[in-house]
C-alpha distance (Angstrom), angle and dihedral (degrees) to the residues before:
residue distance angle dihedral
X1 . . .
X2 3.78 . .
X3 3.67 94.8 .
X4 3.94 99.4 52.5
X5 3.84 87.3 40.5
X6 3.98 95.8 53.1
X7 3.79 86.2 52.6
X8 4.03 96.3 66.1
X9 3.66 95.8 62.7
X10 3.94 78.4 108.9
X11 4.05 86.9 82.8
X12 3.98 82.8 61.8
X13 3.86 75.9 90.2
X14 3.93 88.5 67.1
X15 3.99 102.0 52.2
X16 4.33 98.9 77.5
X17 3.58 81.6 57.8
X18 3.66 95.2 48.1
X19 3.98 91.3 46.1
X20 3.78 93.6 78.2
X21 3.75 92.0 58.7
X22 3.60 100.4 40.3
X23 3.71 91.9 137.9
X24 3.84 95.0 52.8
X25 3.72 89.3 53.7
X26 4.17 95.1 46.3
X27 4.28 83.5 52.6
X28 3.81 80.8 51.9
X29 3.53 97.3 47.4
X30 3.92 93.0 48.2
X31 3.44 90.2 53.3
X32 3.59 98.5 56.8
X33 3.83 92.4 41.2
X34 4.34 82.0 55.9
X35 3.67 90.4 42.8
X36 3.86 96.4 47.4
X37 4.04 86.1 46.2
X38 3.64 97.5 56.5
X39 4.11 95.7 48.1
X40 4.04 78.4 57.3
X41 3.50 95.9 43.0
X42 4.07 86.0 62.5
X43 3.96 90.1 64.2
X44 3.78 85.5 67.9
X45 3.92 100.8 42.2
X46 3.87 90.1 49.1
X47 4.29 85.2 53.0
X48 3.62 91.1 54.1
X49 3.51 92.4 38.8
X50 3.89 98.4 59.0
X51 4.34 92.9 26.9
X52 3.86 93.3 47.3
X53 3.52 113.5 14.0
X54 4.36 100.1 46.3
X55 3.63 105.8 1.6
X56 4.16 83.6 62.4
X57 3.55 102.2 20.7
X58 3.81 104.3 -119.7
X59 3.40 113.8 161.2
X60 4.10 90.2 -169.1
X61 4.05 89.5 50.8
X62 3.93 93.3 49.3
X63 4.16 84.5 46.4
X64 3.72 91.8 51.0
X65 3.36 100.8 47.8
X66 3.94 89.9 45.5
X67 3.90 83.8 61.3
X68 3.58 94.4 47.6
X69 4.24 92.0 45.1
X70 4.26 75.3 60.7
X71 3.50 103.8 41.7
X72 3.94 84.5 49.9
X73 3.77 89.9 50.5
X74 2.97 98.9 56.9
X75 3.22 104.1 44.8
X76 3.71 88.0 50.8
X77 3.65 87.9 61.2
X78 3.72 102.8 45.0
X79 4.23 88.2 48.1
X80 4.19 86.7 48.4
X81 3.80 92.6 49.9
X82 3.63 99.1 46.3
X83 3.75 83.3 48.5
X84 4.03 98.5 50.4
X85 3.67 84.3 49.9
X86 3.57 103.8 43.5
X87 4.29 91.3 47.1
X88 3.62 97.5 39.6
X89 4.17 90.4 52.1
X90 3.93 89.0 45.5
X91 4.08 83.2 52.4
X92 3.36 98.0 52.2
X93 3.88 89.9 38.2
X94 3.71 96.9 55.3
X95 4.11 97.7 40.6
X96 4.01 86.8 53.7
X97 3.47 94.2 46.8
X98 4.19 88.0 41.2
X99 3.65 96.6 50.2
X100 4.17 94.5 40.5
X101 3.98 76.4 55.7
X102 3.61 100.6 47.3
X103 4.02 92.0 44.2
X104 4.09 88.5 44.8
X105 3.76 87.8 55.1
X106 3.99 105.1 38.1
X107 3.85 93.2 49.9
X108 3.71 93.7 64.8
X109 3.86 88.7 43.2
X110 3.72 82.7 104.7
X111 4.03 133.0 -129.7
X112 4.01 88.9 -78.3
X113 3.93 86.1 64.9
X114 3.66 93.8 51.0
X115 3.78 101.4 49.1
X116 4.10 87.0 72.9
X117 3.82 96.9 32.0
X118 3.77 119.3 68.9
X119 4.11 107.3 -144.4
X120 3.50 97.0 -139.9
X121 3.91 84.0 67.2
X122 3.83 94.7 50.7
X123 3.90 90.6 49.4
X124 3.52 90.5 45.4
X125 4.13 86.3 56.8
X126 3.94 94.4 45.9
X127 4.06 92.7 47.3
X128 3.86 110.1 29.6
X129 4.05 99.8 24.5
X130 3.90 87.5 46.8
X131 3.66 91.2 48.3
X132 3.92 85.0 68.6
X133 3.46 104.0 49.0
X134 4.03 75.0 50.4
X135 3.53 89.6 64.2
X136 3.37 94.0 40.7
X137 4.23 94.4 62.4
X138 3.69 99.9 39.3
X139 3.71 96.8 36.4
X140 4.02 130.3 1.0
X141 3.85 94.3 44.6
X142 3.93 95.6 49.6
X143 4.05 86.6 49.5
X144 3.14 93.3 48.5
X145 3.67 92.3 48.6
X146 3.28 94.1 48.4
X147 3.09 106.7 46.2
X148 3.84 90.8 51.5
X149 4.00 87.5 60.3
X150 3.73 87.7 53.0
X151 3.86 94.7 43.3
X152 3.96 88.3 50.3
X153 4.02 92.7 35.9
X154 3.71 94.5 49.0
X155 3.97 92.7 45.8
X156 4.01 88.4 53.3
X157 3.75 84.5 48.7
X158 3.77 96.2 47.0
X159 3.96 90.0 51.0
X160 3.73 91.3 45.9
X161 3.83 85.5 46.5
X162 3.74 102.9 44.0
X163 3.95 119.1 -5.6
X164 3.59 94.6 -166.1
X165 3.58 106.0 49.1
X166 3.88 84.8 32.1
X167 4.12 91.3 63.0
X168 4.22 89.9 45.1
X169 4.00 86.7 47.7
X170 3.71 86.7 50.3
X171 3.94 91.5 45.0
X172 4.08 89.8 62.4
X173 3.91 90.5 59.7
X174 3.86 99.8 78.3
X175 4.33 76.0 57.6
X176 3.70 84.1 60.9
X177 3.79 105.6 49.7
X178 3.58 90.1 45.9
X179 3.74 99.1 80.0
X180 3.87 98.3 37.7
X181 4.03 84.9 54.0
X182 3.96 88.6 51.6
X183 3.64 92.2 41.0
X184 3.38 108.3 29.6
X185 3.86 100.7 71.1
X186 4.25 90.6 42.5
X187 4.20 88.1 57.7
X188 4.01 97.3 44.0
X189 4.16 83.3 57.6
X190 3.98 83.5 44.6
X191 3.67 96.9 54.8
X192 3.35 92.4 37.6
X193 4.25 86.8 54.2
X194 4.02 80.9 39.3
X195 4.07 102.1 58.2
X196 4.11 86.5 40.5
X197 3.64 94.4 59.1
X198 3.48 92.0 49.7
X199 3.53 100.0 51.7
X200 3.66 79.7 55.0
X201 3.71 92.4 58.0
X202 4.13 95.1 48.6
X203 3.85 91.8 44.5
X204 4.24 85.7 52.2
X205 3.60 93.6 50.4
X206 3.75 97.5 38.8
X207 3.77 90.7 54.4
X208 3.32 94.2 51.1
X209 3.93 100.8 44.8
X210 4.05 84.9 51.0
X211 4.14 89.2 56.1
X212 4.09 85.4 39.3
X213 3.94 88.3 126.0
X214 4.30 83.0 48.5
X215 3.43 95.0 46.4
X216 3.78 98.2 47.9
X217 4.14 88.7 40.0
X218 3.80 83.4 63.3
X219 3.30 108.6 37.1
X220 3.30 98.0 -115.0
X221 3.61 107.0 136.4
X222 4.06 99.4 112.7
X223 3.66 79.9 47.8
X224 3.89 96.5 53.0
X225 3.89 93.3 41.0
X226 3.72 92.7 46.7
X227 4.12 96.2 55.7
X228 4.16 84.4 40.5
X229 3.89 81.5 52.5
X230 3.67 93.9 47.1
X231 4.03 93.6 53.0
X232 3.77 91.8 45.4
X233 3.82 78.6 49.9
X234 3.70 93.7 57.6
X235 3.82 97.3 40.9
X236 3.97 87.5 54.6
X237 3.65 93.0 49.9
X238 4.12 90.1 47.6
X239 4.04 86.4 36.5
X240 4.10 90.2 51.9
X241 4.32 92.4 44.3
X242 3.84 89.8 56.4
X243 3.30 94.5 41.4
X244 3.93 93.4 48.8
X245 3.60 87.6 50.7
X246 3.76 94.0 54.0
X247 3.69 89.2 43.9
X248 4.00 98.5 61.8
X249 4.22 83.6 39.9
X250 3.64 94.4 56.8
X251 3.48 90.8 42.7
X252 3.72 101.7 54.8
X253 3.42 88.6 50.6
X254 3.50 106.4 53.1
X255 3.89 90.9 42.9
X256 3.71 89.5 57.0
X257 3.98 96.3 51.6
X258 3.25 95.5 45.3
X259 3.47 101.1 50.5
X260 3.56 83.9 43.9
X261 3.74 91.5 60.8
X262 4.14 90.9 43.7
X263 3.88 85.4 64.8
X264 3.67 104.7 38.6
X265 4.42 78.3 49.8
X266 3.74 85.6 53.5
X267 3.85 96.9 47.9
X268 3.78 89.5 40.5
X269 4.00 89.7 54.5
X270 3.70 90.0 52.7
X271 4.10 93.2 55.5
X272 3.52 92.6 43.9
X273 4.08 88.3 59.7
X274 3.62 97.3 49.0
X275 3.50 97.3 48.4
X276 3.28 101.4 -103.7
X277 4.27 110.7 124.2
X278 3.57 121.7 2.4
X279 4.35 130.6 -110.5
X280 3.10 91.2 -99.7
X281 3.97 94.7 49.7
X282 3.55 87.4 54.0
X283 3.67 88.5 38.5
X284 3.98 95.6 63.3
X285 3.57 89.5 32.6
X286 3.65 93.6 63.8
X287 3.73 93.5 38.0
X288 4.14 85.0 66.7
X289 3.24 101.1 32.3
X290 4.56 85.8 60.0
X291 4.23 79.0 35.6
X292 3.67 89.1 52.1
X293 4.21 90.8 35.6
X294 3.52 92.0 54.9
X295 3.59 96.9 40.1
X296 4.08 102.0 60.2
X297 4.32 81.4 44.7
X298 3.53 85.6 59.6
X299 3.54 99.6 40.4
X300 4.02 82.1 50.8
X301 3.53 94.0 57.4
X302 3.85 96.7 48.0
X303 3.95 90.7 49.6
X304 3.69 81.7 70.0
X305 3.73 96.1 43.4
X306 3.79 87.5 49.1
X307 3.27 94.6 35.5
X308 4.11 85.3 57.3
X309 3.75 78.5 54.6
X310 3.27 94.0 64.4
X311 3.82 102.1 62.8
X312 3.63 94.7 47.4
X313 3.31 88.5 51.2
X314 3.56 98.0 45.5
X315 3.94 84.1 47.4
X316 3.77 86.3 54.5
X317 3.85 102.5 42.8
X318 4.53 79.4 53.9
X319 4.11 82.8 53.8
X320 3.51 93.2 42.9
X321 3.95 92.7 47.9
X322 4.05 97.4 42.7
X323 3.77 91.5 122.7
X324 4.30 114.1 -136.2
X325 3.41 118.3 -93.6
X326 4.06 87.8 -135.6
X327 3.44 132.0 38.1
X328 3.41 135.4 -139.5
X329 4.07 116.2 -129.8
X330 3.98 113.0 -96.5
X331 3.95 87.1 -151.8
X332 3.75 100.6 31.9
X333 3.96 125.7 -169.4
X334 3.67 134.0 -145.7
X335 3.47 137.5 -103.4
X336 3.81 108.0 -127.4
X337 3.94 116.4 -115.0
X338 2.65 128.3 -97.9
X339 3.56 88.5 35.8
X340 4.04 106.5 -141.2
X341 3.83 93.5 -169.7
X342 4.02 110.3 -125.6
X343 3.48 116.3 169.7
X344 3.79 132.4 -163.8
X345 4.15 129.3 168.4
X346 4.21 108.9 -168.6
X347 3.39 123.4 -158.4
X348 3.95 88.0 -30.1
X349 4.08 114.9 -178.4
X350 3.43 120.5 -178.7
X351 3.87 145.4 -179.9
X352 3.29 134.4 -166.3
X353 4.25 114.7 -122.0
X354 3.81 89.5 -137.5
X355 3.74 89.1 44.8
X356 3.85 105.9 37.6
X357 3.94 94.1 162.9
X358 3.99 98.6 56.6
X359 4.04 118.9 76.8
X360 3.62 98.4 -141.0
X361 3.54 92.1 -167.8
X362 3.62 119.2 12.0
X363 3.95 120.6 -156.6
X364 3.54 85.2 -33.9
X365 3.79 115.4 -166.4
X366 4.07 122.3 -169.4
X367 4.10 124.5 150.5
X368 3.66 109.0 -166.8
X369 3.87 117.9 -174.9
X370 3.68 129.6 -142.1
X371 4.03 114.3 -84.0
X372 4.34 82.5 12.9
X373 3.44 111.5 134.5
X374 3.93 109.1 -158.0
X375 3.52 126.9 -170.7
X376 4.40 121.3 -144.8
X377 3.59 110.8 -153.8
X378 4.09 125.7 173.7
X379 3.51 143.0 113.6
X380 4.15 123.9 -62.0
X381 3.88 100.7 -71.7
X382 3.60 103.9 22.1
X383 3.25 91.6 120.7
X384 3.84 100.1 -98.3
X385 3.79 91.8 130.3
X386 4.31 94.2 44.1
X387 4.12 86.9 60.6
X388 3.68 88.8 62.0
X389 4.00 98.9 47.1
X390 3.87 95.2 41.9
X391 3.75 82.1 55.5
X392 3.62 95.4 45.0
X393 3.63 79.5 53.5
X394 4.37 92.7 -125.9
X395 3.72 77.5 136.4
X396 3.80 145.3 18.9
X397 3.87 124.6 -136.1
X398 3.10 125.8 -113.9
X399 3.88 96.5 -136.5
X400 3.94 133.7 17.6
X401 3.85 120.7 28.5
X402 3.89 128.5 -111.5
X403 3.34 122.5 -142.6
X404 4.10 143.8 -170.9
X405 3.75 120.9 -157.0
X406 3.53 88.8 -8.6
X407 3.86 100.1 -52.5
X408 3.70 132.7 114.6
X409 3.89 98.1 -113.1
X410 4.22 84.2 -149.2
X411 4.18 73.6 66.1
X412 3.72 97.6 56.9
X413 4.21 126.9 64.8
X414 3.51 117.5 -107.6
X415 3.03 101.1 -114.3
X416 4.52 94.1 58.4
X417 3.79 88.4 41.9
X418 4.39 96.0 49.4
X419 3.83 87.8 40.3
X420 3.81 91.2 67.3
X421 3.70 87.7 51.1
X422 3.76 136.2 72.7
X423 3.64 123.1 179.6
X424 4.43 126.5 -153.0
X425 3.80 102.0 -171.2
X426 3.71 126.8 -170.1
X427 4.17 89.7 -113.5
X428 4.06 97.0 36.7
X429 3.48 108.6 -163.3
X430 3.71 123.4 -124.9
X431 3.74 133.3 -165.4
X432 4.06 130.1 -137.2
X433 3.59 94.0 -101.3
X434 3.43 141.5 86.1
X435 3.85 131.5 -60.5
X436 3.21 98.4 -107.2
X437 3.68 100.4 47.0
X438 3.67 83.2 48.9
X439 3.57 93.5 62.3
X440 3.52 98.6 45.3
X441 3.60 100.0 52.8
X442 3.71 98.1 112.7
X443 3.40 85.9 47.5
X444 4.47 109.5 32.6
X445 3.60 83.1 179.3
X446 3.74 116.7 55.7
X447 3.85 126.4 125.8
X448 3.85 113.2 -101.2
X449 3.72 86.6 -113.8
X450 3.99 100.5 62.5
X451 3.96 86.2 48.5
X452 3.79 86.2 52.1
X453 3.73 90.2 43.1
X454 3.82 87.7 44.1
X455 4.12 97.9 57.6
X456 3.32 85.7 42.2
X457 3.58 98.8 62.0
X458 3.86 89.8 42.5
X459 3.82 94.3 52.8
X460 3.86 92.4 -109.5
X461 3.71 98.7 120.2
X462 3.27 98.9 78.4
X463 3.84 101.3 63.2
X464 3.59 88.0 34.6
X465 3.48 111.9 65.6
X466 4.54 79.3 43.6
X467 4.10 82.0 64.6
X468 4.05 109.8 103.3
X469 3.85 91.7 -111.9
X470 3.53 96.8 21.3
X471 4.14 118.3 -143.8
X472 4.11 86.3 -2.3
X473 4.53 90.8 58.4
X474 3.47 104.7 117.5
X475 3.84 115.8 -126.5
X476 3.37 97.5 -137.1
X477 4.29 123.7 -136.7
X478 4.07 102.1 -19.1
X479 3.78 87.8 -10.2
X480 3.97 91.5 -73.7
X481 3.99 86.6 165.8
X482 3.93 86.8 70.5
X483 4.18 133.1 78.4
X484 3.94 114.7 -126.6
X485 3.53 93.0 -99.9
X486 3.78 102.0 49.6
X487 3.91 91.5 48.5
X488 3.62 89.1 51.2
X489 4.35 91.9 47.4
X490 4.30 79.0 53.3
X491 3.59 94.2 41.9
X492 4.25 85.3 49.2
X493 3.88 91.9 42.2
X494 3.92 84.3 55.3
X495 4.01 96.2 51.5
X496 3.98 83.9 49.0
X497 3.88 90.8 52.1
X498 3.36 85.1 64.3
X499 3.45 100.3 48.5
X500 3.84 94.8 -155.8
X501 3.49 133.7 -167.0
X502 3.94 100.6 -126.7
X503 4.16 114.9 29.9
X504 3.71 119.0 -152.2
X505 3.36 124.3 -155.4
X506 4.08 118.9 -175.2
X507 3.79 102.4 -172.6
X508 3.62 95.4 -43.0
X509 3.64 95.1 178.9
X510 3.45 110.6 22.2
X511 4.35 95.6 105.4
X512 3.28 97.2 46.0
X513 3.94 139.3 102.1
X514 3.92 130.2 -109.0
X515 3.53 94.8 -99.9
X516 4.06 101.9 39.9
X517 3.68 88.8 49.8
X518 3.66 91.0 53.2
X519 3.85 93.3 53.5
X520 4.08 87.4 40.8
X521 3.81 93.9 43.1
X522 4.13 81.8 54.1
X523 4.10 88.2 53.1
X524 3.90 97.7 42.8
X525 4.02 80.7 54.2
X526 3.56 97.1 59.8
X527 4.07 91.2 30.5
X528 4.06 84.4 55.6
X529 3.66 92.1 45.3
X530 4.09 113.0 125.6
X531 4.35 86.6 -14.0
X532 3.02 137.8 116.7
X533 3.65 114.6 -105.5
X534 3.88 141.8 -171.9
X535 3.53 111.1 177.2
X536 3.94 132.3 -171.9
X537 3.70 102.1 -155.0
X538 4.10 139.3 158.1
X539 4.13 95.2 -178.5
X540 4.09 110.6 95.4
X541 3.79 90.4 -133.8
X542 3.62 102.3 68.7
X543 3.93 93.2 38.0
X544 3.73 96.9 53.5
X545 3.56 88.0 55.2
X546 3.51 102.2 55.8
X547 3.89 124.5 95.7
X548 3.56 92.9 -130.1
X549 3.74 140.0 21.0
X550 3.76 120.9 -147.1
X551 3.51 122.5 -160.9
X552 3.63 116.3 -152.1
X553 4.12 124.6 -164.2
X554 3.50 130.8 158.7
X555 3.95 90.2 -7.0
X556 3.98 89.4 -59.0
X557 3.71 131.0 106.6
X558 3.86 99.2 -116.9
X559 3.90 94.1 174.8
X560 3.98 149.8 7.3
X561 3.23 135.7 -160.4
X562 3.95 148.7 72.5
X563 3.45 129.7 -42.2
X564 3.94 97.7 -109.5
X565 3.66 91.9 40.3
X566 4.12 95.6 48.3
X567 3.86 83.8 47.2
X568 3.88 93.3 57.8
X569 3.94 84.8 53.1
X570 3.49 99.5 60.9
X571 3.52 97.5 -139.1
X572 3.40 144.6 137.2
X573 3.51 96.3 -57.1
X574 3.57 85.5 44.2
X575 3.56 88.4 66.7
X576 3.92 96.3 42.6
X577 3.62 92.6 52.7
X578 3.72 89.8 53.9
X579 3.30 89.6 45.2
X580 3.97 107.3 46.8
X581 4.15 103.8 16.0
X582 3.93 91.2 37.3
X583 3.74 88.3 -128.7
X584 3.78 112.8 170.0
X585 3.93 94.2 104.1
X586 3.84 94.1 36.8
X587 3.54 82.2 59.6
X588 3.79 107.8 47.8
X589 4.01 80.1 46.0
């Protein structure tokens, strides 16, 4: 039994989330101590029932012992329903408070985390592989517990009852461990194999049902269903070999016992003839020996449940442990207030971790002042993108330092360095809730009135108060209910809810229609207004505005200057212009 038992240290995991409710789980343990006493207690009722009560024909005996049988019972069933209660609440308790952990820690794991880990396999951990250590708290572990009192009880009783066909009973139980030794290690791998393969499956399907609108645009339904198929495949296949496993376990087991107990009944039936113990001797003694039968095959069935514990634990504790790719400061600074939004990157060289043998940037130099608005320009992979996410701070460089107001922003928390920045990409991303909430996610707690204030400024309100329940409609998955342009004027009205420091704008208008960039161009106007602003942009209208152009290539500044000017030079923004704005005739104009 050693082996199987060494192998659930994984469910160490469990016990600081236990500690808090230590008194809970001693009411629980006290009831199954009461509830495994009175099933023992019935050994010695049905003795004096059959020695007292028929075997000498005492009306008074059989009535007392009838009394006690209910007594018994119902204390039995008090003890049992205290301790259903009491495990099952503990259960739930724990897996909330495990999966609110596990969610708390994986979201600040960073985007470096997530560009080798697929999320449909981390929710598929904090849901399905939680769900069994659920079942482990308000059910297997009490069982198992349980039981084991019962198996131990009912083997002090059967000595007490019978020494001799107590020490052959206890002779059979090295028979027992044997398989669950054998088996035990082969279906912890199993499960293990089991709980992977269906993460695989929910990651499959969840990627495809979040392309849906890709999937059907191809034609690629069969397709879709066919790989789901395929995982659900695999996760039967694992599902079947564990359960196969458990299957010949189990049944060795309870073979064993129970032939066990149909020779100590023989041998019993034999010393009841000659004189030697009485009925109700070999009464009680065979009512523990099927108590203590039953027992070690329940206790062999919950090894594998907690043994099935065990891996997703173990697969937990590994997504518990994953280290962040960033860390916050241990002695942070502040940002000065009022912030005024300088920005500087020195000699910064980056790569990314998925692509260690590409400089993304590559001492990369850019001084930004405070109300500047600065266009990046440069081909796909320049490294126009990187500037933005080393600044968000999703990574650190490798080389160089970047700095706001003067400070290091590896020197600052999170939180005080991504307050003074609000980001309008080209794909904004919405939430299934409702406008409003939408809009005030950088800020949960703003005043109806600023959100109003907000979509007005973006030239949101319009559409919005035409929705059926107005600011309160809910967007639906990734705000699917919404055109392009309107989730970008919500996704604008949210940076200006924030009223940040430093703007950033990723291509904020490059998907859109004539007439939605219009009304968005008008917004990013009076978002960029007296901020400082980088901005990644392709469309002419945002680039001539800027003070400065940068021109990004090969993760290097190659040129600055504006627009007219790098036009003149017939450089490599020359040749983008002409390329992407169709600029010739603007030019000569």
């Amino acid at each position: 039994m050693a082996g199987p038992l060494n192998r659930l240290t994984g469910l160490g995991l469990l016990w600081p989330y236990l500690r808090p409710h230590r008194g809970r789980v001693a009411l629980a343990l006290l009831s199954l101590l009461v509830a495994a006493g009175t099933v023992l207690a019935f050994g010695a009722c049905l003795r004096a029932l059959i020695d007292r009560g028929f075997a000498q024909g005492r009306p008074d005996i059989l009535n007392y012992a009838l009394a006690s049988l209910l007594a018994v019972a119902v204390v039995l069933a008090i003890a049992s329903g205290a301790r259903f209660y009491l495990v099952s609440w503990l259960g739930e308790r724990v897996v909330g408070d495990l999966r609110k952990d596990l969610f708390a820690h994986v979201v600040r794991l960073g985007p470096a985390w997530f560009e080798i880990k697929r999320s449909g396999d981390v929710m598929s951990r904090i849901s399905g592989d939680a769900q069994l250590i659920e079942q482990v708290i308000g059910s297997s572990a009490s069982i198992a517990l349980r039981n084991t009192l019962m198996c131990a009880g009912g083997i002090v009783m059967l000595i007490v009852t019978n020494p001799k066909l107590a020490l052959l009973a206890l002779a059979v139980v090295p028979l027992t461990v044997v398989p669950i030794v054998l088996f035990g290690r082969k279906v912890r791998a199993l499960s293990r194999e089991a709980q992977a393969r269906v993460a695989e499956m929910v990651s499959e399907g969840g990627e495809a049902l979040d392309a849906v609108r890709t999937v059907q645009a191809f034609a690629q339904e069969d397709r879709a269903s066919t790989r789901f198929g395929e995982s659900a495949e695999r996760a039967f296949v694992a599902a079947r070999r564990r359960i196969a496993r458990r299957a010949i376990m189990t049944t060795l087991v309870i073979f064993i016992v129970f032939a066990a107990v149909g020779f100590l009944l023989w041998m019993g039936g034999h010393d009841v003839l000659t004189g030697r113990i009485s009925a109700g001797d070999l009464t009680a003694f065979v009512f523990y020996a099927v108590l203590v039968a039953s027992s070690g095959g329940a206790i062999s069935e919950t090894i594998g449940d907690l043994q099935r514990a065990a891996g997703a634990a173990e697969r937990l504790a590994e997504l518990k442990a994953e280290p962040p790719s960033i860390a916050e400061p241990a002695v942070p600074k502040a940002l000065p207030k009022p912030t005024e939004g300088a920005v500087d990157f020195s000699g910064v060289s980056f790569r990314y971790p998925t692509r260690p043998d590409a400089l993304a940037l590559d001492r990369f130099d850019l001084a930004v002042a405070p109300g500047e608005t600065v266009a990046i320009v440069g081909p796909s992979g320049a490294g126009k993108t990187t500037v933005f996410n080393l600044l968000l701070r999703f990574y650190d460089p490798e080389a160089g330092s970047i700095r706001v107001d003067g400070i290091d922003i590896r020197e600052l928390r999170f939180a005080d360095l991504r307050r003074t920045l609000a980001i309008v990409s080209q794909e904004p991303v919405l939430f299934s809730a409702s406008v409003a909430d939408n809009i005030r996610y950088g800020r949960p707690g703003a005043p109806e009135s600023e959100v109003r204030a907000a979509a007005e400024a973006a030239s949101a309100l319009a559409f919005i108060e035409s929705l059926p329940q107005g600011f309160a409609t809910d967007l639906g998955n990734r705000g699917v209910r919404l055109s392009g342009g309107q989730r970008q004027r919500i996704a604008i009205a949210r940076a200006l809810l924030c009223d940040p420091a430093i703007l950033l704008l990723d291509e904020a208008t490059s998907a859109l229609d004539a007439e939605s960039e219009l009304a968005i161009q008008q917004a990013l106007d009076r978002l960029m207004d007296k901020r400082t602003t980088l901005v990644i942009a392709h469309r002419l209208a945002t680039v001539q505005k800027a003070d400065r152009i940068v021109v990004v290539d090969h993760g290097r500044v190659v040129d600055v200057g504006r627009h007219a000017d790098l036009i003149r030079r017939d450089g490599l923004y020359a040749r983008l212009a002409e390329l992407q704005f169709n600029l010739p005739a603007v030019a000569a104009d």
